[in-house]
N, C-alpha and C positions, 0 to 999 in steps of 0.2 A: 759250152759247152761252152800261199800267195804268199853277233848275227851282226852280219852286218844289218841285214833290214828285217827281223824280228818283233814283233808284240810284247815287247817285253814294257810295260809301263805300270809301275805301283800304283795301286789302290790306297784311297786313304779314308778311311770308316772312324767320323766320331761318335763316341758312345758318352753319356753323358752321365758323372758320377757325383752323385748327391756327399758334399762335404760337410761338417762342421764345423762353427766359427762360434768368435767367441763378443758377445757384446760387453759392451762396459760395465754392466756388473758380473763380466762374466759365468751368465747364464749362456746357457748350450744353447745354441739357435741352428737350425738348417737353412745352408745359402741358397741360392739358385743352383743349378747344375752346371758342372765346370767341364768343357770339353777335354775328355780322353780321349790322343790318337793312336791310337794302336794302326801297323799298319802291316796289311794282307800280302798271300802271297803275292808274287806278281802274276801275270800272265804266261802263259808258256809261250815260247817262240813260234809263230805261225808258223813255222815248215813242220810243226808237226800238228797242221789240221789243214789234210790237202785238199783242195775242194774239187768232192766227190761227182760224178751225174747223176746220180739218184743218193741221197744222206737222207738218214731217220728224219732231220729235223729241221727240212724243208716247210713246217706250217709256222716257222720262225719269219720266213719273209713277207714282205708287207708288199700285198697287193692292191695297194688303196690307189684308188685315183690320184692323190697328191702326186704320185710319180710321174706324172706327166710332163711336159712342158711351163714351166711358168714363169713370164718375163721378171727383167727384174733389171732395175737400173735404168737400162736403157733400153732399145727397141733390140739393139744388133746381139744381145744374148740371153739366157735359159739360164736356169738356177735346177737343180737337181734339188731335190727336197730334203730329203733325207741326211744328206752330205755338205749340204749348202756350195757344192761346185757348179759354177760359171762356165756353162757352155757356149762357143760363136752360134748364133742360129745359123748361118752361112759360112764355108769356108772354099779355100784353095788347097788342095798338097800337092808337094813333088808326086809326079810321074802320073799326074793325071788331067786330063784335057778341060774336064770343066768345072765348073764349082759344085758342090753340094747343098743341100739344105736340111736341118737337124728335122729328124721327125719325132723322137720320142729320149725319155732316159732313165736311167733306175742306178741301183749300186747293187753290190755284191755283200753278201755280206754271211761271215761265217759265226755257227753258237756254239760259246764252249762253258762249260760250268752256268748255264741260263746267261752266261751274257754276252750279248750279241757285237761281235767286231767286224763293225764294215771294212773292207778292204780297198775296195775303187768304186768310182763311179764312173758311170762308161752312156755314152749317147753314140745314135745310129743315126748317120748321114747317109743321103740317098744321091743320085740324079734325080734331079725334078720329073727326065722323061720316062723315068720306070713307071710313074701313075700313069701314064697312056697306055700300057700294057695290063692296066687293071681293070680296066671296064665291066668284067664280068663282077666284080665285088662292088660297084658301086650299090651306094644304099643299105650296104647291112650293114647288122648291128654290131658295135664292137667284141663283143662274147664271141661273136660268129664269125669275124675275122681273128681274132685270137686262136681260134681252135681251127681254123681248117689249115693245113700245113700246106695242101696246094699253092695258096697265094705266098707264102714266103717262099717255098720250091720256084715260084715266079718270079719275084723280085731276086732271089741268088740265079736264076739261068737267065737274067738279062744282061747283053752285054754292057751294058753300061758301069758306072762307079759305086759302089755303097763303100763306105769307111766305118768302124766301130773306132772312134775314140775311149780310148781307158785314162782314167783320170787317177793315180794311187792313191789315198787317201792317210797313207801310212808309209814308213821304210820299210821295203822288201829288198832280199837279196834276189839277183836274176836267175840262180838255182832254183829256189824254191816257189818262184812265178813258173818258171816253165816247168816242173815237175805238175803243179797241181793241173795248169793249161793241158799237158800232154795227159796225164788220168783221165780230161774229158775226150779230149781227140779219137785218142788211139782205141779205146774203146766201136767205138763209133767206125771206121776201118776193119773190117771183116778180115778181111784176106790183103794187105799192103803188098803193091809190087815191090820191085826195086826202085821205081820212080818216086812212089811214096816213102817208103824207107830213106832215102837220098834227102826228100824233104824234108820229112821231120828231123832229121840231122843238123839240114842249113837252120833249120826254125829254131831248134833248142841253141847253136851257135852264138846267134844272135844274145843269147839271154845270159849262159852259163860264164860265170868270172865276174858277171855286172853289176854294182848296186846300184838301185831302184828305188832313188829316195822320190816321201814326198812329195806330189806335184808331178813326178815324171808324167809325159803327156807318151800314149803307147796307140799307135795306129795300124790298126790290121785292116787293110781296102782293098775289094776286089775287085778289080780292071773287070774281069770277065769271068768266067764259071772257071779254069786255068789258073788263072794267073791271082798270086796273092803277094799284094807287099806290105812290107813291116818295117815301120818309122819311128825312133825312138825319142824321145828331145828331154833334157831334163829343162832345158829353158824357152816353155812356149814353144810355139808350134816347130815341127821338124821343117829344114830348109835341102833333105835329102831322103836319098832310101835307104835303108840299112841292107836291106837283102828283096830280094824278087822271090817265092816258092810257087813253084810251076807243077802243080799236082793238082789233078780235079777232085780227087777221095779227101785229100788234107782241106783243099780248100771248102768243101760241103759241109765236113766234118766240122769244122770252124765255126763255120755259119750255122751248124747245127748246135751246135753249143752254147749260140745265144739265142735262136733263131727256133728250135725246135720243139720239138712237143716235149722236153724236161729241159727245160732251161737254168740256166744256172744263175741266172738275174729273171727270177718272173719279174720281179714291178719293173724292168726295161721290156719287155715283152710286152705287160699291159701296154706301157704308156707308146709304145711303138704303133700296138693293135689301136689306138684312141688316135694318134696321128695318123695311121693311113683311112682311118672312116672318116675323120675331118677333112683331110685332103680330097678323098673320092667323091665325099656328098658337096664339095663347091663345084665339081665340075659339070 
């Protein structure tokens, strides 16, 4: 559940225009075709395509298997497919006790005029010991962990670590990331207290004034069903916290967002549901 960091990059379409030339007795002969670039508008500025929870043109995203895990290099990381980003399969971050390990990953990705602009690509780190608490799902089939929303209600009410790394794939200003993030949230939030209200406040703080080039590495990990922190780094991994948000409705809502039954990244959702049946059926 994305100027200073705008979509804004030219198009270049060549069309190929049959000329005339002249041979030495000059006779008229047609050359090969000689590249004309004319070139299109640009893209409009992603803050003006905010990513919706439910948009017409969700059968744009790609649910294929490829989204999955797949090594590449070396043993210690994950290649996202679609984006070609380099995930740690294992990590560390501030403010949390143990290590994780990647389960699954996808990108985001927005369509405008049919062509499709990835935004981030984002992998879900877990505790190792949330699978202990999954026993009732061992042995199904990935389809059938993809859709029951039980086990993911499971794995966000454990107390232990899960992290969603986001990975930008493009310049974004911090406005227009937390404008689209907050469309999916707040939605989602029925009736906000004052505790929630307060939260979303510290949460969009974080984002608003900030550009978001490139590469920025963006971490939202939940200690416990409570407690959510948000890690920014534009160089490799964050070595701090940016903010704590201490709200259970914001923090659900979050995790509903990637997590839920209208996901905003299906192919990280598949490839999440294909890591936790791998995980379950070794044990």
């Amino acid at each position: 559940m994305l100027a200073a960091g705008g979509v804004s990059r030219s198009m270049w379409v060549s069309i190929p225009s049959l000329l005339p030339c002249k041979t030495q007795n000059s006779d008229a002969r047609t050359c090969l075709p000689r590249k004309v670039v004319h070139k299109s508008r640009s893209l409009s500025r992603f803050s003006a395509l905010p990513l919706r929870r439910n948009f017409s043109i969700q059968t744009h995203f790609s649910l294929r298997a490829s989204s999955s895990v797949a090594a590449v290099g070396t043993a210690e990381y994950a290649e996202e497919p679609s984006t070609k980003v380099k995930f740690q399969k294992s990590l560390s971050l501030p403010g949390c006790e143990s290590s994780m390990s990647l389960l699954g990953t996808g990108y985001r990705e927005k369509v405008f005029a049919i062509i499709g602009v990835k935004v981030y690509a984002a992998g879900l780190y877990i505790n190792q010991s949330i699978s202990s608490k999954l026993h009732a799902w061992k042995g199904r089939p990935v389809v059938e962990i993809q859709e029951d929303s039980s086990l993911f209600n499971s794995i966000f009410e454990a107390p232990l670590e899960k992290s969603l790394q986001i990975v930008l794939v493009r310049d974004i200003d911090g406005k227009t990331f937390w404008d689209a993030l907050d469309e999916a949230i707040s939605p989602r939030i029925k009736s906000p207290s004052s505790v929630d209200k307060s939260a979303l406040s510290k949460f969009r703080s974080i984002f608003e004034g900030r550009s978001l080039k490139k590469g920025t590495f963006i971490f939202l990990t939940w200690l416990d069903p409570s407690k959510l922190l948000v890690s920014v780094s534009s160089d490799g991994l964050p070595s701090s916290v940016d903010a704590a948000i201490e709200s259970t409705n914001v923090s659900f809502a979050l995790f509903d967002v990637f997590m839920g039954n209208a996901p905003v990244s299906p192919s990280l959702k598949t490839s999440v549901a294909t890591g936790l049946a791998t995980v379950l059926s070794s044990e």
